[in-house]
N, C-alpha and C positions, 0 to 999 in steps of 0.2 A: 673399376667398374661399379662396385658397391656403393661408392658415392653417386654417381649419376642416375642409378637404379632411386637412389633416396630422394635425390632431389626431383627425379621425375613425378613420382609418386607424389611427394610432398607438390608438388606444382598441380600434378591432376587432384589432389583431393581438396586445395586452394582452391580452384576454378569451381569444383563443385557445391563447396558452401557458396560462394558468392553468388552463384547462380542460381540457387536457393534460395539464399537472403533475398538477393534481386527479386524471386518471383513472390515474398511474401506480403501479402495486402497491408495496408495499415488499419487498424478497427476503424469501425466504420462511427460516427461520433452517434450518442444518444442524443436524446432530447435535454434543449438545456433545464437548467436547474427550476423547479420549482417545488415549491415546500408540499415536504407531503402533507396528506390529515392530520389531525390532534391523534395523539394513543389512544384507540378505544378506551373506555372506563377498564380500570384497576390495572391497567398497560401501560409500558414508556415507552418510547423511540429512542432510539440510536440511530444520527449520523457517522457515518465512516467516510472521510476526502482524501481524495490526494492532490496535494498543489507543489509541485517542485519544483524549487529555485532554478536548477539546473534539469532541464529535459532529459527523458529515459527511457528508450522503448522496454525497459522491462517493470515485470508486472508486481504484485504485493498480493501474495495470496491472502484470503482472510479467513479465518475460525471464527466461530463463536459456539462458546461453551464443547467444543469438539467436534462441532460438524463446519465441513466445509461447505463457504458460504461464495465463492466465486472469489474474484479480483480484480483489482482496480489497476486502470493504468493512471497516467498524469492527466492530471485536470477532470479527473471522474469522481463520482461522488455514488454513495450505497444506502438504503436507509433500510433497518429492520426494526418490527415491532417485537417488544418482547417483552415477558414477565416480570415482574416487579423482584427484586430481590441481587443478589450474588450472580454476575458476569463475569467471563472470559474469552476477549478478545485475544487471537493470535496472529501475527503477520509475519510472511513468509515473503523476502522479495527475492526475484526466482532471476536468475538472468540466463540466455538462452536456453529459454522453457525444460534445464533437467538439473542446472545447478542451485538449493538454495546456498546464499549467499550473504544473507542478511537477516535476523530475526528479532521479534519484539514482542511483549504479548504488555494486556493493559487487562487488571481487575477493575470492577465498578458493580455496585449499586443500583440499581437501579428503583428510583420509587415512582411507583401509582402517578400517572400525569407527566412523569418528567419527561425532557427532551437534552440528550446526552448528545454534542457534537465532538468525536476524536477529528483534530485534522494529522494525517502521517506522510511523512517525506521519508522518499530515500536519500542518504547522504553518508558522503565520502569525509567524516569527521569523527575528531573526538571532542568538541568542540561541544559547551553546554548551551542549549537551544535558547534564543531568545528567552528574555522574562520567565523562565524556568528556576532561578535563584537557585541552580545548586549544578550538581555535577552530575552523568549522565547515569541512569541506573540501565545496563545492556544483560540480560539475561548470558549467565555463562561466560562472561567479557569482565574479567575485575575493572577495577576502577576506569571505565570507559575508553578502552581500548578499542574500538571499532576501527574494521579496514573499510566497511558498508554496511549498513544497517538503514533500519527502519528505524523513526523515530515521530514520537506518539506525543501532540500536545491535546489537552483540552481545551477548547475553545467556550468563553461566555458567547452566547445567541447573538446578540449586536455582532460580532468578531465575527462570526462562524457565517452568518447570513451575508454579508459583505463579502466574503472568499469564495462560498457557493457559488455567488450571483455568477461568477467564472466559468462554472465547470457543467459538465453532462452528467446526466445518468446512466450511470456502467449499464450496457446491454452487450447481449453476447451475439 
């Protein structure tokens, strides 16, 4: 009897995630990509994209310098202005909205004028990203051992403006 009591149970609380899942919207797309303003005088920009090889309905939270700053899904793109000096980007990719499961964070610079584009994938590798010339550095992961993770390239402006030209503007 104890089995069948399980299995019923396990069967009814199956049908109810699915039915769930089933009623959840897909976000609704932003507006496509165009480039913001120049950084006001003695301010820089930051682009934040996500382009992934492989589709993912889950999301990549973002930090910067400690506050949370929203998140991207696939093919969205974030742009903040901000002070010249020492950044801290963190990226949290969350998969059904209460597990993170992936994390990354990127220091930077920031000087007067500049425009700073991270592009970040989720991916199922330990694998050294593209033209990256080296081995993967994963916060808390020695020598890149990643089951899923975030991972953080910088993009030169030609590069970066070519991949946008893809994506929307994260809106909530």
């Amino acid at each position: 009897m104890p089995t069948t009591k399980l299995r019923r149970t396990a069967s009814l609380l199956l049908i109810a995630v699915l039915s769930w899942a089933g009623c959840a919207k897909p976000p609704t797309p932003g507006p496509a990509f165009a480039a913001a303003p120049e950084p006001a005088p003695g301010h820089a920009r930051i682009y934040v994209f996500r382009v992934d090889p492989q589709h993912s309905l889950s999301r990549v939270e973002i930090g910067l310098d400690g506050d949370d700053r929203g998140h991207l899904g696939n093919d969205e793109y974030v742009t903040f202005e901000v002070d010249p000096g020492p950044h801290r980007l963190d990226f949290r990719q969350r998969g059904l909205a209460f597990a993170s499961w992936g994390w990354n964070h990127q220091h930077l610079v920031a000087r007067p004028g500049e425009t700073i584009y991270l592009e970040i994938s989720v991916r199922i590798s330990a694998q050294p990203m593209p033209s990256s010339g080296g081995d993967l550095e994963i916060p808390g992961r020695s020598g890149g051992a990643a089951s899923e993770n975030v991972f953080i390239q910088r993009r030169t402006p030609a590069d970066a403006i070519g991949i946008l030209a893809d994506t929307t503007l994260h809106s909530e």
